[in-house]
N, C-alpha and C positions, 0 to 999 in steps of 0.2 A: 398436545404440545405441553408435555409435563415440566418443561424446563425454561419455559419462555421469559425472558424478560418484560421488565415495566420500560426497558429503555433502553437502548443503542448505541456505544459510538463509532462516531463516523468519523475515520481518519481521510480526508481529500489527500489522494497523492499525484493531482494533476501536475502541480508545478516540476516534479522529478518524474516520477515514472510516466505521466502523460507526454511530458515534450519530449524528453529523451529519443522519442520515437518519433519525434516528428520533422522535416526535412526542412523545414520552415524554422531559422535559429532568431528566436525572439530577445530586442536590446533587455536591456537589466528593468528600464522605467515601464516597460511591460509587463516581465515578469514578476516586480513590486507590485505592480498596479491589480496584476491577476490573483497574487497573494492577499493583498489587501482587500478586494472582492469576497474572498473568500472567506477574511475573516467578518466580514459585515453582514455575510449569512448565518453565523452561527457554531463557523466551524471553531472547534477547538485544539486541535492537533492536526497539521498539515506537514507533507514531505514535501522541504521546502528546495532543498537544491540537494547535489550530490558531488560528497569529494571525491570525484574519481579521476582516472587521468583524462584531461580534457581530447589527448590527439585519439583517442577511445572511444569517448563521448563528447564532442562538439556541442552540444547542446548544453551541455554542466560547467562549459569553461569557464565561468565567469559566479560561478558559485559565491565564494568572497567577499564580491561586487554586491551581488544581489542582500547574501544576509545581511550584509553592515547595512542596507537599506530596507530592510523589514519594517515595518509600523511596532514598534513597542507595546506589548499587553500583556501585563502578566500571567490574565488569565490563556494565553492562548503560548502554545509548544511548537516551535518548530523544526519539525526534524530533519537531519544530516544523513544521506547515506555513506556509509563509509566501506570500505572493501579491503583496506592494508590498515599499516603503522602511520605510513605518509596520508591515508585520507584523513585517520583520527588526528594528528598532528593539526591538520588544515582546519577542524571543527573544533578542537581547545582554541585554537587561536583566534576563534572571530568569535567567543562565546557562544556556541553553539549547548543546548542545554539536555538535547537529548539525539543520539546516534542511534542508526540503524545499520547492523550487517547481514548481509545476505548468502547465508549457506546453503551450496548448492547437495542434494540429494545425491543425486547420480555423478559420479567420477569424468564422464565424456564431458556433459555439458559444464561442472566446475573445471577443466582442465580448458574452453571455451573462453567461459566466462571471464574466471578468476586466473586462468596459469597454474594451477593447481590441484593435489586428488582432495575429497573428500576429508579427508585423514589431518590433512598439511592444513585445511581451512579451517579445521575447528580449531586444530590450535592456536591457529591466527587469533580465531575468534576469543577464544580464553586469554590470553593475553591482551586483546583489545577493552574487553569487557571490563576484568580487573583494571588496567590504568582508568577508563572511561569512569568504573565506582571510585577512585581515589580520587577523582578528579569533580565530583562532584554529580556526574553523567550519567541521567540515565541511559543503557545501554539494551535495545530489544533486537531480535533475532529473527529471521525471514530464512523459511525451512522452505529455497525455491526448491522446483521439480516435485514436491510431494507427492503429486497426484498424477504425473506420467512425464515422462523426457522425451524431447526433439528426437535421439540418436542413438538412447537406449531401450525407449520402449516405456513397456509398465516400469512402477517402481513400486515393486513391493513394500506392504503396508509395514513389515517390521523393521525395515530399512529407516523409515521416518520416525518410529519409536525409537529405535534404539539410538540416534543424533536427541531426541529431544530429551533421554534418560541422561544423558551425557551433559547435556548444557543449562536445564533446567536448576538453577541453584540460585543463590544471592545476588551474583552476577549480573544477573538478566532479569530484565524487569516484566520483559514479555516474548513468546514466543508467536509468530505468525504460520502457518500453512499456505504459500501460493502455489497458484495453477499458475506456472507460467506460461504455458501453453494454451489452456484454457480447455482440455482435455477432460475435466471432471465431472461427474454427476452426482444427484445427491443423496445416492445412496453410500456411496464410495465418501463424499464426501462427511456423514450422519457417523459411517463405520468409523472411519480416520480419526475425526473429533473425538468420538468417546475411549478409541483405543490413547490415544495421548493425555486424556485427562484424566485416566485412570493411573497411566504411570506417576504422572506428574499434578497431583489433584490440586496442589498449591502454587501453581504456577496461573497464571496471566495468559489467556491466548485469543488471537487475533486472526480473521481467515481475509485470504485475497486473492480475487479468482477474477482470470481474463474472460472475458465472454465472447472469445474466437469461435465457440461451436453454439455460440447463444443458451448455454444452461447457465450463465454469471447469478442471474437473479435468483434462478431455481437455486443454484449450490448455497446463494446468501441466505434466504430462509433456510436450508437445511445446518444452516448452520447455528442462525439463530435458533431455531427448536434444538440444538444439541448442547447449545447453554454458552453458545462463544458470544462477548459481549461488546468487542469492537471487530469493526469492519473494513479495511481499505477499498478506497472506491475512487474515482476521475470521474469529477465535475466534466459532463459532454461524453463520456465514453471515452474521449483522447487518452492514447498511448498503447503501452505493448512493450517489449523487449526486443531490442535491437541484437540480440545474439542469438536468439531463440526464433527457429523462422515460420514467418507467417503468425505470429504470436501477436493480433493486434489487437488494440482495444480491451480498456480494462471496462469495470460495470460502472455504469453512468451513475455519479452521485446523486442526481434528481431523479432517477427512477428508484434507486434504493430508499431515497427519505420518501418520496409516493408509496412504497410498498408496505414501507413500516407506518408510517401514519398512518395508513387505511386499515393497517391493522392493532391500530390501538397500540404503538411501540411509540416510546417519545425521543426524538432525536437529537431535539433543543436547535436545529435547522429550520430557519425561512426556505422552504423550496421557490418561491417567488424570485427570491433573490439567486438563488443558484442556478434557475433554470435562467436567468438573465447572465448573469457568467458563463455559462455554458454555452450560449449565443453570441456571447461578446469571444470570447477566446474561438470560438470558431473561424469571428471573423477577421482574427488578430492572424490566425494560422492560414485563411483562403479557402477554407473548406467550411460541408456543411458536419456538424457532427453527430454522432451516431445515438446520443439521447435520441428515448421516444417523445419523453412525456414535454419536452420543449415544442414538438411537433403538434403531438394529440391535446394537449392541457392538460389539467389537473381536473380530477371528479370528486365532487359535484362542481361543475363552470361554476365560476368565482362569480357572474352577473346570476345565478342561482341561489349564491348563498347569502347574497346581498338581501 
């Protein structure tokens, strides 16, 4: 592990991509209440709602609602996804201080997603990004389908180089790689990373991978030994992609801070406290969730270390 870090971040993006997907639509003093959990473990940068259109996403409607009721920290970011003009519009206006757009790979699932081919979305994107940097914003980049599509199949690896040769610039603070699907392994995953940070060696990137086929955890070390130095992850496993089918469950954030702890990786995360959030938003939603390490504990048992 020639490239390993002293240290990790961990972006929780339960509060948007974990409910989004969930059938259970939680009031706003919830969704505060789950935000603010969040931050009291450690987290530093959390996706915190999504300005997208709500008759779309029902579960984002009340985005707005939710951010003006954030707990204030400066040290902690929270981010907006955004998809148009009108989502950015909706994140300037409630000071929103850092946005996220999601550029779809493959043309089937962006024309899906977005209403849109590939082509038409990044110029979305460049346009979004620039007003976002004028505006004071930071603006990062979500390269979905990189690692396979619902309706097209593979996606070829130069397919994602060549989007990320394109948008990598001043603009963008950061580039992400999602499995939306959760399709990836981590060999594919190890190739991908290094082929992108070869084009792009000054850029920021970020990987985020569903664990619908169960390789999440394997693809997140192989990311980490590839040199990538934040991570997206949902506290409990909750969520998934509601247009991508069968696409559920992202990687549980308590198993990821377990994985890196034990190996000598610092998070700056209380998992005590997460794996306690991940048990409470369980029982906010009615279900149990797909965390392990809420289940099994954490090693060595905590009356061992006492």
């Amino acid at each position: 592990m020639a490239k390993i870090q002293k240290s990790v971040e961990i972006i929780d993006v339960g509060p948007r991509d974990g409910l989004q997907n969930e059938s259970e639509i939680l009031d706003v003093s919830t969704k505060v209440a789950f935000i603010s959990k969040l931050c009291d473990a450690g987290l530093k940068r959390i996706e915190a709602v999504s300005f997208v259109n709500p008759k779309r996403v029902p579960q984002m409607a009340d985005a707005e609602e939710v951010f003006a009721a954030l707990p204030v920290d400066d040290g902690v970011t929270y981010i907006g996804l955004v998809l148009n003009q009108r989502g950015l519009d909706r994140a300037l206006a409630v000071g929103c201080k850092e946005v996220n757009y999601a550029l779809v790979a493959s043309d089937t699932f962006s024309q899906k997603n977005q209403g849109t081919t590939v082509e038409q979305a990044v110029n979305v994107y460049e346009n979004i990004a620039a007003e976002a940097k004028k505006s004071g914003v930071r603006c990062s980049l979500t390269i979905s389908t990189a690692f396979g599509c619902p309706f097209q199949g593979e996606v070829p690896a130069e397919q994602v180089t060549r989007l990320v040769e394109r948008v990598a610039g001043n603009d963008t603070y950061e580039i992400a790689l999602a499995d939306t699907i959760g399709c990836a392994v981590p060999s594919q995953v190890a190739d991908l990373f290094s082929a992108v940070m070869e084009i792009a060696p000054n850029a920021n990137f970020r990987a985020h991978f569903h664990n619908t086929r169960n390789t999440g955890l394997a693809n997140c070390y192989a990311a980490v030994e590839a040199g990538v130095g934040s991570i997206d992850a949902s506290v409990g496993g909750i969520g998934g992609c509601p247009f991508a089918p069968r696409a559920t469950g992202n990687v549980p954030s308590e198993d990821l801070v377990y994985m890196l702890t034990r190996m000598g990786i610092e998070t700056g995360i209380r998992n005590d406290k997460l794996i306690e959030t991940g048990e409470w938003i369980g029982e906010q939603l009615g279900h149990a969730v797909p965390a392990m390490i809420g289940k099994a504990g954490v090693f060595p048992p905590v009356e061992l270390e006492a």
